[in-house]
N, C-alpha and C positions, 0 to 999 in steps of 0.2 A: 599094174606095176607098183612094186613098192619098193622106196628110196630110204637108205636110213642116212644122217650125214652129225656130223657133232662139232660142237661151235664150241669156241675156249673163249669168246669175249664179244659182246654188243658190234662191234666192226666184222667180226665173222658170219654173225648174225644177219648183221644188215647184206654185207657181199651173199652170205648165200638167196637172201628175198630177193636180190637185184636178179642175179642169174634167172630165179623162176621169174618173175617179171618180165624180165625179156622173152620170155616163151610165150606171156597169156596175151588175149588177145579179148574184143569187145564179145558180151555176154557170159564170157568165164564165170563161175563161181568158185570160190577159197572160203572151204570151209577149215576156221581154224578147233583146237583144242586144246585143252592145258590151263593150268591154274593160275591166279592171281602173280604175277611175276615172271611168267614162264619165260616173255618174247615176244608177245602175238606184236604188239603196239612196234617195239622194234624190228619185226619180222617185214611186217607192212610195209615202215620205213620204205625197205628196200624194195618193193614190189612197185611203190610210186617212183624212186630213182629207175628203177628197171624197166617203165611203160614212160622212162622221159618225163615226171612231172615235177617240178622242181619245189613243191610244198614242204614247209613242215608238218610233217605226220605226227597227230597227237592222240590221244587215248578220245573215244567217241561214246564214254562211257555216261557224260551228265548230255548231251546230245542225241543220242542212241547211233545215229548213221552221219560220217561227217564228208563230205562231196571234195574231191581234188581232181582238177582240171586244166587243160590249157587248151589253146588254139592247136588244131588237130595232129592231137593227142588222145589216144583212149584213156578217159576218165575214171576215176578208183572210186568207189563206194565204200566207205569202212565202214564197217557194223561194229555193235555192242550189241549182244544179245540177251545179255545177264538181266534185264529186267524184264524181259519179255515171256507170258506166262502160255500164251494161244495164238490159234489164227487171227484172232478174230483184233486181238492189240498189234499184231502184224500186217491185217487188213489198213486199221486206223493211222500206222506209219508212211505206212505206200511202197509195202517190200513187196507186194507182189508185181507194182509199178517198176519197181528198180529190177527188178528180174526179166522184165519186158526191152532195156534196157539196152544198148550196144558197149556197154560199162566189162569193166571188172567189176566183182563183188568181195572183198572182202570180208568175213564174218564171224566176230570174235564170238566166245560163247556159244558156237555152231551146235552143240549140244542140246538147248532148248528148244530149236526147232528144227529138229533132225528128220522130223515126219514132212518138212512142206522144200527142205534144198531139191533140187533136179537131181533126178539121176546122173548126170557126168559130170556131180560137183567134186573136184581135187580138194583132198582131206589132208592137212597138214597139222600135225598131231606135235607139242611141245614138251619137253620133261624137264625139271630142272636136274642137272646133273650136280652141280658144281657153283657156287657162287655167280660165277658167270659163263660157268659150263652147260651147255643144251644137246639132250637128244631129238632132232627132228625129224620129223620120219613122216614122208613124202608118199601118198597116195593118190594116183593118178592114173592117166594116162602115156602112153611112150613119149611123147615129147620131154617128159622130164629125165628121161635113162641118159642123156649125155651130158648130164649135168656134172663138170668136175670141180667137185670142190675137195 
């Protein structure tokens, strides 16, 4: 299933990550993609207000993976992946731990380790359209088809 949807401004942004959040559920993977600005960090936002967690979501780029949690609540993984070169600095993180997980994953940079996500990781792909215009385009499974935004 593929979703295309188009954002005019950071609150659109965030409302459409909540909707898909409310769909995901523990051990999900969100593999993101798109370039420096795209969304991914705002996108996320809303995938934590969508699983219920009431964190500030912030860029996990000098951290690599930043943990948001509450009392039971499924917990959000954010990834940065942009420094990461192999398995083997993926090993020394503990992604293959967090995959082990009953987490979401979310995973900025999904591109660099495109060889080690699960096969039923949901691919959500960013373009800059517009200043604060986004094409995002939603790769998944059916759960996402009722998504009205």
């Amino acid at each position: 299933m593929t979703k295309i949807f188009e954002t005019n401004s950071a609150d659109e942004t965030i409302a459409l990550g909540e909707a898909v959040g409310k769909l995901l559920h523990g051990g999900d993977v969100v593999a993101f993609r798109g370039g420096l600005g795209a969304g991914k960090t705002t996108f996320t936002h809303g995938l934590a207000v969508g699983l219920g967690l009431r964190d500030d979501v912030s860029s996990p780029t000098f951290a690599i993976v930043n943990e948001y949690s509450e009392p039971r609540k499924t917990p959000l993984y954010h990834f940065d992946m942009y420094r990461i070169a192999d398995s083997d600095e993926l090993e020394s993180i503990g992604f293959y731990d967090y995959l082990d997980s009953d987490a979401v994953l979310a995973i900025e940079w999904s591109e660099n380790i495109a060889g080690e996500l699960p096969e039923n990781t949901t691919i959500i792909s960013f373009e800059v359209t517009g200043e604060s215009s986004r094409k995002i385009t939603i790769i998944g499974d059916d759960r996402f088809d009722n998504i009205g935004h």
